[in-house]
Backbone bond lengths (Angstrom), bond angles and torsions (degrees), N, CA, C in turn:
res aa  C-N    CA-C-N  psi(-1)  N-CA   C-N-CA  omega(-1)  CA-C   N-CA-C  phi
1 X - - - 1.448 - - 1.519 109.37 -
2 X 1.422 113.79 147.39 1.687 110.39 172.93 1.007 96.23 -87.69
3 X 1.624 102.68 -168.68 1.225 118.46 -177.92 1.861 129.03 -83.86
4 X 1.232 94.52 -18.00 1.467 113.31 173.54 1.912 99.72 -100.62
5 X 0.688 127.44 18.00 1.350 116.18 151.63 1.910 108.01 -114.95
6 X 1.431 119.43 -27.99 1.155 109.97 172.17 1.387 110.93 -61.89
7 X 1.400 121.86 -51.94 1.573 132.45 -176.37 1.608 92.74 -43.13
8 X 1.138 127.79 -52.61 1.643 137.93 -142.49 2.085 89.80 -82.65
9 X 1.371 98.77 -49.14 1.568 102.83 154.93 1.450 138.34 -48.65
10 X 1.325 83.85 -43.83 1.881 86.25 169.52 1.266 134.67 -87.33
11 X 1.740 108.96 -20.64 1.549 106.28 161.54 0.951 114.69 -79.85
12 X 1.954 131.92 0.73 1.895 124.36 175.92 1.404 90.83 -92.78
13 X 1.363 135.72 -14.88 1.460 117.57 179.57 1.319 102.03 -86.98
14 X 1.686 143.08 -34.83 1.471 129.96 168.97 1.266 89.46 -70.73
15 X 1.216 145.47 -43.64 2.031 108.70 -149.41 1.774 93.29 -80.12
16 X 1.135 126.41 -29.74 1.583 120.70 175.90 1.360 116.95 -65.11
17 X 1.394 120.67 -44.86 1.675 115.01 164.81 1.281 102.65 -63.06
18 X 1.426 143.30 -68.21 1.417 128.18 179.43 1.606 114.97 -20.66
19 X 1.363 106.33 -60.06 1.644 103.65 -169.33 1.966 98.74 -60.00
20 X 1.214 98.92 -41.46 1.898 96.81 -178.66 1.278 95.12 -50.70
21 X 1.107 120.39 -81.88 1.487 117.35 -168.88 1.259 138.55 -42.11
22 X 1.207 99.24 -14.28 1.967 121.93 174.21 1.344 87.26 -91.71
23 X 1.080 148.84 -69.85 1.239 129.46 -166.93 1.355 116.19 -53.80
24 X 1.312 117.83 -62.73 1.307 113.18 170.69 1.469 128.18 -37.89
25 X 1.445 117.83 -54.15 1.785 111.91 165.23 1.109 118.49 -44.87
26 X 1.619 116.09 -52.06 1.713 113.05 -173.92 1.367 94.45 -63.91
27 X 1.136 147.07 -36.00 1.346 136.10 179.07 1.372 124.81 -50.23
28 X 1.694 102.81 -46.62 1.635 111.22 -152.55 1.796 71.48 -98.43
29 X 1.072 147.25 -35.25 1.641 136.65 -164.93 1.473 92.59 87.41
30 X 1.503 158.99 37.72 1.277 146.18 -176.51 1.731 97.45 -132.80
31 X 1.376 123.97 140.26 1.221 155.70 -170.40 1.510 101.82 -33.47
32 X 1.479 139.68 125.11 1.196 130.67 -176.16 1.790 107.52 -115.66
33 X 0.938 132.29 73.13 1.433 142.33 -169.03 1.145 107.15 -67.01
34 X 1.559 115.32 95.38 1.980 117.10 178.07 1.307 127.93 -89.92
35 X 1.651 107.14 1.49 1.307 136.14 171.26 1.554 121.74 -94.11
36 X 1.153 146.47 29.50 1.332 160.39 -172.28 1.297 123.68 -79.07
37 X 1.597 123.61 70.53 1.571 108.24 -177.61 1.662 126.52 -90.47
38 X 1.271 126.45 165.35 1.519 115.85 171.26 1.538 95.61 -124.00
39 X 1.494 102.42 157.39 1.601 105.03 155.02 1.561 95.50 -144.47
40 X 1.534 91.35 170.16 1.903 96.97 -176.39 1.354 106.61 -162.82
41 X 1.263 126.73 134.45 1.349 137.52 -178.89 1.061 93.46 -114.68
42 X 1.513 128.77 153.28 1.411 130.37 -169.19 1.325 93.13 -157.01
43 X 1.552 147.34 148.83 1.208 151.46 -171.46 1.735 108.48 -165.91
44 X 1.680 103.17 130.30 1.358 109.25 175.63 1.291 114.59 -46.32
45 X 1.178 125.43 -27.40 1.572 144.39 -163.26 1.596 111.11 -81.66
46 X 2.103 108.60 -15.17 1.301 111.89 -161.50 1.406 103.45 -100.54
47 X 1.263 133.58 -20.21 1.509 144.68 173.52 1.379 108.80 -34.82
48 X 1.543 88.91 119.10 1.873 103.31 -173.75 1.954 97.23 -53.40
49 X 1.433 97.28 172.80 1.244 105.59 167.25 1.642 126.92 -62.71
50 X 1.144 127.93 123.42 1.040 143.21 -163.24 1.824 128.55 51.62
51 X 1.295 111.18 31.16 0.919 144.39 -171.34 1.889 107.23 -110.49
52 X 1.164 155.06 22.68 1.208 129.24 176.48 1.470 153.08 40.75
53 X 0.798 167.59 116.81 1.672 164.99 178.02 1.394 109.48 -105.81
54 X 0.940 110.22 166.67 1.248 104.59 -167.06 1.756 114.57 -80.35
55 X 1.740 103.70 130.79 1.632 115.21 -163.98 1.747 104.22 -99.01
56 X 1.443 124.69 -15.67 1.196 142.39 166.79 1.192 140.24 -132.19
57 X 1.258 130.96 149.49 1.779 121.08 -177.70 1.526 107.96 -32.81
58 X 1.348 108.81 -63.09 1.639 98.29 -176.99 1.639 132.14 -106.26
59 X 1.537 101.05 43.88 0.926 133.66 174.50 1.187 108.54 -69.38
60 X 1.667 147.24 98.12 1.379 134.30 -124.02 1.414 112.39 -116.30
61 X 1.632 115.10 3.18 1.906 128.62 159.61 0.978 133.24 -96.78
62 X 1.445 102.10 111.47 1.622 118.49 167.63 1.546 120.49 -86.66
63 X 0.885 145.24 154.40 1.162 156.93 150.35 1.601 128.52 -120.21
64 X 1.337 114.01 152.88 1.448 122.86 -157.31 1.046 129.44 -164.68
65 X 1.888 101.26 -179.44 1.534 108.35 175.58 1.372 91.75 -126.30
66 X 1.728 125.63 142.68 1.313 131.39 141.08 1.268 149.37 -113.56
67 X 1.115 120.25 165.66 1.771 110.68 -158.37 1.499 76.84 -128.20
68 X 1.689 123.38 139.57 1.292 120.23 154.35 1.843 94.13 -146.75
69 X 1.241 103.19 154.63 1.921 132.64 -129.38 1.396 84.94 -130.40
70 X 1.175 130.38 137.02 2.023 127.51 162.68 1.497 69.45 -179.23
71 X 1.572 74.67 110.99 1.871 112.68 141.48 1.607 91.65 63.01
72 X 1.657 130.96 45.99 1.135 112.23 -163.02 1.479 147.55 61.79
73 X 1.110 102.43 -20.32 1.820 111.18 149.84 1.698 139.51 -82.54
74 X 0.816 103.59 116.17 1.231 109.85 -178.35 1.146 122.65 -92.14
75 X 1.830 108.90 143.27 1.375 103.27 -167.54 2.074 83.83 -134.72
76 X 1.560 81.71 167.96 2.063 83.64 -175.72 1.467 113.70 -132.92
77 X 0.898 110.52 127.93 1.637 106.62 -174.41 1.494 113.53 -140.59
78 X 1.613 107.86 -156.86 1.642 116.30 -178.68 1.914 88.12 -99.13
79 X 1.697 81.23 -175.72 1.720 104.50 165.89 1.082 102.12 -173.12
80 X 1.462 101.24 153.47 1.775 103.94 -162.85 2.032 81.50 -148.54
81 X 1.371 118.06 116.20 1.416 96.63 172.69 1.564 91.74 -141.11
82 X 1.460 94.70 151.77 1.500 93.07 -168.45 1.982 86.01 -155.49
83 X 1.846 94.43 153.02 1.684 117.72 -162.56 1.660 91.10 -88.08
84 X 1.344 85.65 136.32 1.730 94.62 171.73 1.429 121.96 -97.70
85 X 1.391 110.03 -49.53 1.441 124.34 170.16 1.789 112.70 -145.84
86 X 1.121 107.06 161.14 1.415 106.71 -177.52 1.283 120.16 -175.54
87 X 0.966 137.64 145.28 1.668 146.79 158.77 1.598 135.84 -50.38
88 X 0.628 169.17 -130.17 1.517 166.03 130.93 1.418 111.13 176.86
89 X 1.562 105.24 126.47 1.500 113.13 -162.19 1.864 90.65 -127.90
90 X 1.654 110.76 162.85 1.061 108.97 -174.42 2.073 105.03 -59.18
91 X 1.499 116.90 -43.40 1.720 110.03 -165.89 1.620 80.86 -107.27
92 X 1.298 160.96 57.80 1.085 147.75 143.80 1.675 113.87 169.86
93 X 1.679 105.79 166.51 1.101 92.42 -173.57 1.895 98.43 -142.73
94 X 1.079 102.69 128.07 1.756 117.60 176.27 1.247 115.98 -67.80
95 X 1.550 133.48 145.20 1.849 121.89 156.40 1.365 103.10 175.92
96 X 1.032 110.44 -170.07 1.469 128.10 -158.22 1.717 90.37 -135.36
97 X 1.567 104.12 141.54 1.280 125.84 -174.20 1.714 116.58 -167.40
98 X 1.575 110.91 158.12 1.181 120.16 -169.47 1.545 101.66 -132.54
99 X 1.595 110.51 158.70 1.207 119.89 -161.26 1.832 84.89 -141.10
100 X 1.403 97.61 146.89 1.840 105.06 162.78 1.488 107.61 -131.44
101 X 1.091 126.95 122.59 1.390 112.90 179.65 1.744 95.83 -120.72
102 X 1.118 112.74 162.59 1.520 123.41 -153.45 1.989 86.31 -134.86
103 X 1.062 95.74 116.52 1.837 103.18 161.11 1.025 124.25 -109.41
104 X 1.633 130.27 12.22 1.303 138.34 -176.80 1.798 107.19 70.22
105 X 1.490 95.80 -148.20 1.399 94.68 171.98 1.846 134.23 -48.91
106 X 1.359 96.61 -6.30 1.520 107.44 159.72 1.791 117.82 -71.57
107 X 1.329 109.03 -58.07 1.820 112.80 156.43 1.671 92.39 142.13
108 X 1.025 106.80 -175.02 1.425 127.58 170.79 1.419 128.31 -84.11
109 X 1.304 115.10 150.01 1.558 112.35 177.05 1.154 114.69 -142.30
110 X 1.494 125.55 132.79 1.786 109.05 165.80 1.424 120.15 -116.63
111 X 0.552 132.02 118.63 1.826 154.41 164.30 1.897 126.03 -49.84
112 X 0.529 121.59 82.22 1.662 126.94 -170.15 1.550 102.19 -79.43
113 X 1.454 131.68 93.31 1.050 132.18 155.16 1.848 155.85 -70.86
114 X 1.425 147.15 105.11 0.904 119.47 158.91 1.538 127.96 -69.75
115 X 1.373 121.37 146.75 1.342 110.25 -155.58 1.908 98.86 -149.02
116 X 1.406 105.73 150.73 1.570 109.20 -179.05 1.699 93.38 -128.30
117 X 1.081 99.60 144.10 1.662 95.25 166.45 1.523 85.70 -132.47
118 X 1.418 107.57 168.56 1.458 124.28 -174.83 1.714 113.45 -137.51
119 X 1.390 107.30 114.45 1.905 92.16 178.15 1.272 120.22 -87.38
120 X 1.416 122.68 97.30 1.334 141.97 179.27 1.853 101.13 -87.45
121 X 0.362 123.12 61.48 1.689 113.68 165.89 1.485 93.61 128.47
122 X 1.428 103.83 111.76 1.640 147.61 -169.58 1.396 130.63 -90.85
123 X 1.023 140.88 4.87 1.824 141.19 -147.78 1.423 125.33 -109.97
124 X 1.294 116.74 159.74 1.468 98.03 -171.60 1.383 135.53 -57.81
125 X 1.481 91.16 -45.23 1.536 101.11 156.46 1.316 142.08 -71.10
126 X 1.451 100.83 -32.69 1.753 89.57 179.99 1.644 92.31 -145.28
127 X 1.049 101.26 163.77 1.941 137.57 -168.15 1.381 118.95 -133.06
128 X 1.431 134.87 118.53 1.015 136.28 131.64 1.224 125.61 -107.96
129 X 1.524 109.97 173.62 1.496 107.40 -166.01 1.650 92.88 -177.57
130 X 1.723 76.87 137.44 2.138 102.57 -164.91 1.258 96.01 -69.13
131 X 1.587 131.03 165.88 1.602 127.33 174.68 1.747 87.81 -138.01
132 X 1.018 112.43 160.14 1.529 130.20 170.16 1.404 110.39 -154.59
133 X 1.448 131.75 135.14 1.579 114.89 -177.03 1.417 93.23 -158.24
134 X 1.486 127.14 138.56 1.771 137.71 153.04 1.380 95.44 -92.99
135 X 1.597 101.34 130.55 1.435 119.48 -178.75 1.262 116.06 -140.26
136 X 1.704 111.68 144.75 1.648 106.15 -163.80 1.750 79.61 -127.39
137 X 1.318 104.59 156.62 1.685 121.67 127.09 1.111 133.90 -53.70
138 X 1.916 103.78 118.56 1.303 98.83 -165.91 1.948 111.16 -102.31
139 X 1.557 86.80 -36.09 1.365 110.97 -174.63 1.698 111.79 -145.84
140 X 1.337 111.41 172.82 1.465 110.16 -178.90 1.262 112.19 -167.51
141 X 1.627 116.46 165.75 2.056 94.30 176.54 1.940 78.16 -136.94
142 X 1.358 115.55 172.62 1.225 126.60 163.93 1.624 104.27 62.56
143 X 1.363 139.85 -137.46 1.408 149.07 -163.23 1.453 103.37 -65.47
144 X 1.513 126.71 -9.02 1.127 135.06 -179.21 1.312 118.79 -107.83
145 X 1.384 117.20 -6.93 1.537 114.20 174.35 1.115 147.58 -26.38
146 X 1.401 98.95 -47.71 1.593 122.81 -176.62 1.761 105.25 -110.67
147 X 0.975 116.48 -2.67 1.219 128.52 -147.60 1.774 93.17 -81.00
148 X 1.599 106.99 138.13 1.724 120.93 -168.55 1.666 82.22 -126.42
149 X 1.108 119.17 166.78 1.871 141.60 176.35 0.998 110.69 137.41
150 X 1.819 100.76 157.17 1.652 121.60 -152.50 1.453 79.13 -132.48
151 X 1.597 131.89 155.14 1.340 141.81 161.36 1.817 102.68 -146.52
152 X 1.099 108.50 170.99 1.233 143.83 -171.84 1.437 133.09 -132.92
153 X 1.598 114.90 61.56 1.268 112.01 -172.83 1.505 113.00 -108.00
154 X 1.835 97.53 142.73 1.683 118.56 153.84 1.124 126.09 -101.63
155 X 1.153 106.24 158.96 1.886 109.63 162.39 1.448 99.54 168.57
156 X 1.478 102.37 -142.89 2.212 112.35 -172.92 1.445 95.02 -119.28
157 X 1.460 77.35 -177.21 1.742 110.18 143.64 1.392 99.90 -159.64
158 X 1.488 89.07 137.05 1.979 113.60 158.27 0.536 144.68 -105.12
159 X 1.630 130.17 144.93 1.074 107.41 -162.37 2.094 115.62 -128.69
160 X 0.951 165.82 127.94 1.236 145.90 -169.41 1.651 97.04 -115.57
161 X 1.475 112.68 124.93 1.649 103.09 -177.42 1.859 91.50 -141.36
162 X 1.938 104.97 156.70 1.010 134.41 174.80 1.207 112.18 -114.94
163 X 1.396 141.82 111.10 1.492 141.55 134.98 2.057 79.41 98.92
164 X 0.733 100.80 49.09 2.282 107.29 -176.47 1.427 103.97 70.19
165 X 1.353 127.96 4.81 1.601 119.99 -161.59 1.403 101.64 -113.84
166 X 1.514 98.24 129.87 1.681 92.67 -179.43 1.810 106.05 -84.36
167 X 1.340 87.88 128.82 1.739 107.74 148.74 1.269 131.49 -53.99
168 X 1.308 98.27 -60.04 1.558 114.51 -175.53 1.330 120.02 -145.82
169 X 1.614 130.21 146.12 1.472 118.77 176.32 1.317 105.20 -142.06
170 X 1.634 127.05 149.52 1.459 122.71 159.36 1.297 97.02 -120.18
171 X 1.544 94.90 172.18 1.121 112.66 -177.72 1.591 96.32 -144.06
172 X 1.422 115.42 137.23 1.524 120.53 -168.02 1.815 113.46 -129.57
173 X 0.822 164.48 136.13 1.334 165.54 167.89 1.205 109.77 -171.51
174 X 1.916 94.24 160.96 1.295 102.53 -178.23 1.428 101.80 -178.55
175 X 1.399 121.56 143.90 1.379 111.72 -141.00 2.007 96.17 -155.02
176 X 1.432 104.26 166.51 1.720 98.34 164.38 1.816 83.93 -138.93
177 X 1.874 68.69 165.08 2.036 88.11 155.98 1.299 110.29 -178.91
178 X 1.747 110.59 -89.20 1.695 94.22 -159.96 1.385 91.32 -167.53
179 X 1.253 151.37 138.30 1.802 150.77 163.45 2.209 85.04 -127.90
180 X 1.277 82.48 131.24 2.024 100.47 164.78 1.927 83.39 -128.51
181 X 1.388 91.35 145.33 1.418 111.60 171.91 1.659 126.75 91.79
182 X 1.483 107.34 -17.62 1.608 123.58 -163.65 1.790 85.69 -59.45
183 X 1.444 110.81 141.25 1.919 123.61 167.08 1.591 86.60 -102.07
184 X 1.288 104.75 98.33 1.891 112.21 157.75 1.172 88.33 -74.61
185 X 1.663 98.32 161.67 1.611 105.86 160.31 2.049 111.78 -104.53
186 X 1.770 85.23 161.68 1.385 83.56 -155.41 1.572 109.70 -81.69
């Protein structure tokens, strides 16, 4: 598949969960929020204590900060996302991955991703690389319990490396879509 037929793929997989999810709210009668964005900065530097960051390209932990947006409110939390399985192609690499982001007294959420990254810029020293991912709700605790949504995030990863060893890495994304079911507080 190119790339304009995946894109063309990925907006029939959000506009078809949208319609699920509209049905489902009018069903359950609970708040259907079609405006839902995330963002997340993630930094080798951010890895909880005794926890790691990532020491190689496919070194599969990120760690973070997140911003997530409903209905104009903002809420701020962690993120911890890390690769489960995946492919590796000579200019890109395919897989499946999960994200947990923590909102405090808002609750937890996890995210089950398919994901493409792309290696656009190659060198000894430094690396970036495109990300694209369709992501659902898998699970949740607190304001997220019940909570169903599909998102759509892009962005990189960077990389800064010495002698093949990374120094430093970010990781950047940020994405919209849709949560039916989330209990905001009032």
């Amino acid at each position: 598949m190119n790339a304009k037929t995946k894109k063309a793929l990925a907006v029939a997989i959000i506009g078809m969960a949208t319609l699920v999810l509209t049905a489902i709210g009018l069903a359950q009668k609970q708040p259907l929020h079609n405006v839902v964005t995330f963002e997340a900065f993630c930094d080798t530097e951010q890895a909880p204590p005794g926890e790691p960051g990532p020491k190689s390209e496919d070194d599969p932990n990120w760690y973070g900060v997140a911003t997530l947006t409903i209905d104009g409110q903002k809420y701020e939390g962690t993120a911890a996302w890390q690769v489960v399985k995946g492919n590796m192609y000579a200019d890109s690499y395919y897989g499946c991955a999960k994200a947990t982001y923590d909102f405090g007294d808002l609750g937890m959420v996890e995210i089950w991703e398919r994901c493409k990254t792309t290696f656009d810029d190659v060198a000894e020293t430094h690396r970036k690389h495109g990300y694209s991912g369709i992501n659902m709700i898998a699970d949740g605790t607190g304001a997220f319990e019940k909570a169903m949504g599909v998102f759509y995030f892009m962005g990189h990863t960077e990389f800064w490396m010495e002698a093949g060893v990374i120094q430093r890495g970010e990781a950047v994304y940020a994405g919209s879509g849709m949560i039916d079911g989330i209990n905001l507080p009032e």
